[in-house]
N, C-alpha and C positions, 0 to 999 in steps of 0.2 A: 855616796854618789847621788845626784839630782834623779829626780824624777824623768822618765824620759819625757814628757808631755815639754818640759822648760829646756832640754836639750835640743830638741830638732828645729831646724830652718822653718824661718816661715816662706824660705822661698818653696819655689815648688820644682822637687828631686825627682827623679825616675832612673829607677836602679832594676838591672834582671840579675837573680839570683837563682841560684840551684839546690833543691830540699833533698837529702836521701834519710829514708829511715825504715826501719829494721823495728818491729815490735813486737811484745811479749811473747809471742803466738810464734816467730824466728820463722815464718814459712816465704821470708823473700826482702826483697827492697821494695819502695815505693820511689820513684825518681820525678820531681816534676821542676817544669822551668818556669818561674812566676815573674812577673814585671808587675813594680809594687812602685805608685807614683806617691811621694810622703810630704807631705804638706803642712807644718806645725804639728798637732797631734790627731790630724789626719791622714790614713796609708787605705787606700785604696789597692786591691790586686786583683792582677789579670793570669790565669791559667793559661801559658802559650803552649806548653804541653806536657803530656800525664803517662808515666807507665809503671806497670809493675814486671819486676822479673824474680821470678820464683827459684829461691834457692835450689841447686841440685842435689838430689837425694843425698847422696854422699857428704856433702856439706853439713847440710843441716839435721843428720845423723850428729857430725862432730859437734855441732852443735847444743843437740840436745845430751849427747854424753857430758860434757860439761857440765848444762844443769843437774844433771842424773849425777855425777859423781862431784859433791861441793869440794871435796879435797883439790880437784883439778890439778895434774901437774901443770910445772911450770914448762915443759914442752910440749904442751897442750895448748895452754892459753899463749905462749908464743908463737907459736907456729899459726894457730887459727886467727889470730890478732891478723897477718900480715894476709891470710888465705882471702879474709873479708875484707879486707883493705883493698884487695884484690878483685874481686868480686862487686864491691861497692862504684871501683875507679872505671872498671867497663860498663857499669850501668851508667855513669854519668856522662863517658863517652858517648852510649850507643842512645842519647834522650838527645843530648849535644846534637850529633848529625841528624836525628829525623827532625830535631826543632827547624832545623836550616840557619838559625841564627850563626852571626861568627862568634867565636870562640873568646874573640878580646872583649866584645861588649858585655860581656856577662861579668858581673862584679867578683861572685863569690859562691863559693860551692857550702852550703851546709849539712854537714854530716851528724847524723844522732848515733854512727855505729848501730852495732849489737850490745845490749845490755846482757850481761850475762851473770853479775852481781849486784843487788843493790840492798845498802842495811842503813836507813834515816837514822835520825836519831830519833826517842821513843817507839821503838818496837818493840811492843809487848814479846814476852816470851820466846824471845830469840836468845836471852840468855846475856852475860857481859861480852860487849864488841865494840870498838869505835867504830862512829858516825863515817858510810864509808861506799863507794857507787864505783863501778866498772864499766862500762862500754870498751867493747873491742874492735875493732874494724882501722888500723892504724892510715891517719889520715895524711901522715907526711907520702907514703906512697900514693893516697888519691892525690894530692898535689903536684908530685910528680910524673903520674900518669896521663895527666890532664892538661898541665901547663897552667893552674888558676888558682889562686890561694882557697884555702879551705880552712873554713872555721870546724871546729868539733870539740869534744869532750866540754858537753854544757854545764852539765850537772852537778859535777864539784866545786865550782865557785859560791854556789848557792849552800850545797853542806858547809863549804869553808866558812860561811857567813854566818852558819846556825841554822838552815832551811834543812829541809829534807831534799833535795835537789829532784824534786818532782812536787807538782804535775808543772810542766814546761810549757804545753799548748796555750795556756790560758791568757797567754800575752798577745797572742793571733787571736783568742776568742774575744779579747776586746778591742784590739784595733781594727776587726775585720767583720766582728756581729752583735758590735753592741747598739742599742737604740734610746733613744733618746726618750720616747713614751713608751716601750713596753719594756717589761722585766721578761727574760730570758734565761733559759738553764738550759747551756749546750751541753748535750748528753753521748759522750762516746763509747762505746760499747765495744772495744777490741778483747783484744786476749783479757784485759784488767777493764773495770768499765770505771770512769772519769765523767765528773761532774764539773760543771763552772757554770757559777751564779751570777747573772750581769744584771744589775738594777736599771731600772729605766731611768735612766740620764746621770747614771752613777759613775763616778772617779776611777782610776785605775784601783784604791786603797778602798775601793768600795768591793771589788771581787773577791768571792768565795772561792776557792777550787779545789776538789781532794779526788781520791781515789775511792770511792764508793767501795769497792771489793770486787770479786772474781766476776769477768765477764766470759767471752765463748772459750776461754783456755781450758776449761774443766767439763763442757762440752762436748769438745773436740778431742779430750784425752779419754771419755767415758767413749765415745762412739770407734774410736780409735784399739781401743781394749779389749771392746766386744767384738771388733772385727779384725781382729788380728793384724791390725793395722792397712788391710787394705781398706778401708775408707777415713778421710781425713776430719769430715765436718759430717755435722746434720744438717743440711744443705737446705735451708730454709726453713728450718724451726719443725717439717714432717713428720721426724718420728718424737719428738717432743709431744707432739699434737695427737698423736695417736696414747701417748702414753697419760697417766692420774698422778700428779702430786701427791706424794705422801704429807700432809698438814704436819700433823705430829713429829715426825722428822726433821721437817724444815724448820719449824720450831726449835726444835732442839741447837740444830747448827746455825738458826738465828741469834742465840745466845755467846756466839764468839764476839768475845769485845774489842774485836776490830770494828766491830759494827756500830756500836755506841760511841768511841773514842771519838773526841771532838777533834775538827781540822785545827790543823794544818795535820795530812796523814796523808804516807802513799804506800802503797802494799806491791808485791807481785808474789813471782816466783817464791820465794824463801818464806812468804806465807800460807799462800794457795798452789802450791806446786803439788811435786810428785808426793810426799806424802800423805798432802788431803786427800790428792784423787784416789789413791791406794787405801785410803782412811772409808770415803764413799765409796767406794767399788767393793769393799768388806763389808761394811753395813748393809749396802743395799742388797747384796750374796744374801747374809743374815737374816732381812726382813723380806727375804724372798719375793724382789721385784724383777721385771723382766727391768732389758735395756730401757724403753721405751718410756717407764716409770721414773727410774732414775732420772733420766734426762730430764722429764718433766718437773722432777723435784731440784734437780741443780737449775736449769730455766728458773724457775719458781724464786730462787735462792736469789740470782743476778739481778729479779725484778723487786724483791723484798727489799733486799739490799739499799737500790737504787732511790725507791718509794722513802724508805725509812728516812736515807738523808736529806734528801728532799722536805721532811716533816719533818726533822730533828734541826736541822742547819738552814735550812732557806726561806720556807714558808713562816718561821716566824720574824724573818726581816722583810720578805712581800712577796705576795701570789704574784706566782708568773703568768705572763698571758700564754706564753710558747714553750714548749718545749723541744728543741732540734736534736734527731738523734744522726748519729753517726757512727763509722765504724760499721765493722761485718754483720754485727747484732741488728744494725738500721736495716737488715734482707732477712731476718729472722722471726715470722711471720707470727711464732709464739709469743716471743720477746715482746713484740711493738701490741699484739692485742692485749695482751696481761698486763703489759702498762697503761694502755688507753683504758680496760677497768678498772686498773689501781688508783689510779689521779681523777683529781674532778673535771665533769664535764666542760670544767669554764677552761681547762687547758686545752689548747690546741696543741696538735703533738704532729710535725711533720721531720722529713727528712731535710740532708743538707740541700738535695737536689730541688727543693723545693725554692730555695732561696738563690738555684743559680750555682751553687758550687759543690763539686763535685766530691761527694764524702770521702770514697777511695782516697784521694789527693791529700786529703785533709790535712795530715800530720806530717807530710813533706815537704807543703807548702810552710804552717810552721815552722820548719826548720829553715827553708830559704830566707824565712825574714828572721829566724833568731841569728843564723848566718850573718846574714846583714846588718843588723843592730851590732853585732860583736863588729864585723870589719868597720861601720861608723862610728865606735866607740860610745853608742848607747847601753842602757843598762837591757836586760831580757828577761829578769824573774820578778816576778810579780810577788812581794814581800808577802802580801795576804792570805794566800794559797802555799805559800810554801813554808812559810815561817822564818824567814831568813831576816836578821836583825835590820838591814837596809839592801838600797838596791844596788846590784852589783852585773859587772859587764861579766854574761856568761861566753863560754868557750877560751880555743886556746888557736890562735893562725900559725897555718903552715904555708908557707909561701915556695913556690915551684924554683 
């Protein structure tokens, strides 16, 4: 398939599309309605409106048994497929009516589901497995519930091609922040933290984009452990701040060669899951740190991490002038200092709000316009970041 740059109109299109997505961290949807005006291999977008609705306890219980139990039954993953499908098709509804817009002008709903498996190809240490990615949330019910076709299930055209069917955003992070004189590395920091390296005035086949490694998902599961679950996050980096890095430690678990492995690479769950955290949370028993230590050393970990690929993969193609973060970690007060000392003074390190758009949003809006690339039979994976042999029209439409 052509480059999308040689596929689009040079007239000038205006399409409103609808983003839902559901990430690592499974604490809700993000729903937004974007009007995206696409002009040759220019797409300019407008935020017409933004909401999150947080999954219900009970939900995202079944949820996380899933990830907790990989065997999953198969009246498991069934039943919960159509529960979030469900769940998904009333957020889209209830973003629909506060938008005010009608219902007909909107092109196309894009759904990224719940991930709840995903095995690239080259993953260390997972053992023999084909190349192989799940999302559940079944989207012929949001189609049905809504009355609008819906594009979904991204991710597998991209492994069908050879890719790893991640990292997906990186297509929005160059139609939507790349610059023509500065080099930029947009930095998202969700449950997984995600890098994309945009050169200044650089091609689509010029982007870098991988998964750096574990962002607040090993955070939130530490703070989570010690509080017996009544509290969810370290809500602004606090007791991180209060707590000491163990050096030595982090060293230690800086030696996982996820961390060296050269892109194309995307991690989650089934690397960094339940039993790293169970892995950390015994060690750090062992080495006799309070919660607050820990924390510090996992923070520590997400910023290492992040610093490393930076210097291992970007900085030897060109110093960025910027660095945009994003995601829950962009309000995590430890995170954004540790990095402002890690990188040099000549980077400027702001959020997405800085630029006008709204981080929360961010990965919804993504999927409005991978949505849309799919219903106008444009390609959506970015071959460079993913590893995928060419480029290919990601998702699959369900029509009402």
């Amino acid at each position: 398939m052509e480059p999308m740059e040689s596929l689009l109109s040079p007239r000038k299109e205006e399409y409103l599309a609808v983003g839902l997505m559901s990430g690592t961290s499974a604490d809700g949807v993000d729903a937004a309605l974007v009007r995206f005006i696409i002009q040759g291999s220019n797409i300019q977008d407008q935020l017409l409106e933004y909401m999150n609705i947080p999954y219900p306890r009970p939900l995202r219980e079944k949820v996380f048994k899933l990830f907790r139990d990989e065997a999953g039954s198969l009246n498991q993953v069934c039943q919960l497929n159509f529960e979030i499908g469900a769940f998904f098709a009333r957020a889209a509804e209830k973003l629909i009516r506060m938008s005010g817009f009608p219902r007909e002008a909107i092109r196309v709903i894009g759904s990224h589901g719940q991930t709840v498996y995903h095995l690239p190809p080259n993953q260390k240490n997972m053992g023999a497995y084909t190349p192989s990615t799940l999302q559940i949330g079944e989207a012929s019910f949001i189609a049905q519930q809504t009355g609008l076709p819906v594009a979904s299930d991204f991710r597998t055209a991209d492994i069908a091609a050879g890719g790893e069917g991640a990292p997906l955003v990186p297509i929005a992070d160059y139609y939507l922040l790349r610059h023509s004189s500065r080099t930029r590395i947009i930095q998202n920091i969700g449950g997984i933290a995600n890098t994309t390296f945009l050169p200044a005035g650089g091609s689509l086949d010029d982007v870098i984009a991988f998964d750096s490694g574990l962002g607040n998902m090993i955070l939130d599961a530490v703070v989570k452990s010690f509080s017996k679950g009544r509290e969810a996050m370290d809500r602004g980096g606090k007791r991180a701040m209060r707590g000491k890095p163990d050096i030595k430690w982090l060293e230690e678990i800086m030696r996982n060669p996820y961390f060296t492995r050269k892109p194309p690479k995307t991690t989650g769950r089934e690397l960094f899951g339940e039993q790293f955290t169970a892995e950390l949370l015994k060690e750090g028993a062992r080495r006799k740190l309070k919660m607050e230590d820990i924390l510090a050393t996992a923070a520590m970990l997400t910023v290492e991490s992040i610093v490393q690929g930076y210097e291992k993969f970007c900085f030897p193609r060109s110093m960025p002038q910027e660095v945009i973060l994003g995601g829950g970690g962009a309000r995590n007060a430890f995170l954004v200092n540790a990095l402002k000392q890690r990188l040099p003074e000549s980077i400027r390190i702001v959020d997405h709000e800085t630029l006008g758009i709204n981080s929360q949003a961010k990965e919804a809006l993504a999927f409005a316009l991978l949505g849309l690339l799919c219903i106008l039979g444009h390609p959506g994976n970015v071959p460079s970041a993913t590893g995928a042999r060419k480029s290919v029209s990601l998702g699959k439409l369900y029509y009402p």
